[in-house]
C-alpha positions in Angstrom: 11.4 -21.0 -29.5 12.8 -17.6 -27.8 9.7 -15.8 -29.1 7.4 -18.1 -26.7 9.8 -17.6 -23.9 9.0 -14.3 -24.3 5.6 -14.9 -24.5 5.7 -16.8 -21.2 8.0 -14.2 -19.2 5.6 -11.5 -20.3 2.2 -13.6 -19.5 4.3 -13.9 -16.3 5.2 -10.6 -15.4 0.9 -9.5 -16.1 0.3 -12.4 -13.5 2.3 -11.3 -10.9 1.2 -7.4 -11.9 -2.1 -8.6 -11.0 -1.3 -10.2 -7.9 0.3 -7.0 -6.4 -2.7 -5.4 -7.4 -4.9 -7.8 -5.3 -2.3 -8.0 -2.5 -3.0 -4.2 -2.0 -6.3 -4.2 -2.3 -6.7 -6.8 0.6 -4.5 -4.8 2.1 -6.7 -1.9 1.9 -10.2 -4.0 3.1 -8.2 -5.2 5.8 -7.1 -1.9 7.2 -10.9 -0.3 6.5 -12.2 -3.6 8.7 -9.7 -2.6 11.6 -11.2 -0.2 14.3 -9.1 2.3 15.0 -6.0 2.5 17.6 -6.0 5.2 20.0 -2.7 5.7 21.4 -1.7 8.1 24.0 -1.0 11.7 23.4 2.8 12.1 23.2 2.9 9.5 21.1 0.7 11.1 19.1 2.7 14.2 19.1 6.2 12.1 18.3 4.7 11.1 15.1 3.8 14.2 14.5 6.9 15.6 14.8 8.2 12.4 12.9 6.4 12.9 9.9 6.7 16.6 9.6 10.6 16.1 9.5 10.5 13.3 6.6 8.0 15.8 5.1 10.8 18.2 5.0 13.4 15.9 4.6 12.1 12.9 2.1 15.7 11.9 1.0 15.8 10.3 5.0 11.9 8.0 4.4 11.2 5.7 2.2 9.8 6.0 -1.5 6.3 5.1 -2.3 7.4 1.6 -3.5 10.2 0.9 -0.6 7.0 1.6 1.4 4.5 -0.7 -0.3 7.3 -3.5 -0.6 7.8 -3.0 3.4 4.1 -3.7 3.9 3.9 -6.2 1.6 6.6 -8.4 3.2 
């Protein structure tokens, strides 16, 4: 009986694999349908500056898969 438990959790676990996989992917055709933003230059330039110190200081951002998780939520 535990054996197709197991069987179960793992035909589970490749389901909801695959349904990440297609949540990003929408994700991704969603954001290549969206015109871009323009936003004003010192905004511009505060992200700039935003992203160059997490760039130098990653322990402060988020991982890869904090990131994807925050965008998926």
């Amino acid at each position: 009986m535990s054996e197709s438990v197991q069987v179960i959790i793992h035909r589970i676990e490749r389901i909801e694999k695959e349904l990440q996989e297609l949540k990003l992917e929408l994700l991704k055709l969603q954001a290549e349908k969206e015109e871009a933003e323009v936003i004003p230059e010192e905004e511009y330039q505060n992200l700039i500056r935003k992203a160059e110190h997490l760039k130098n200081n990653p322990s402060e951002g988020l991982s890869a898969d904090e990131a994807i998780k925050e965008l998926l939520s």
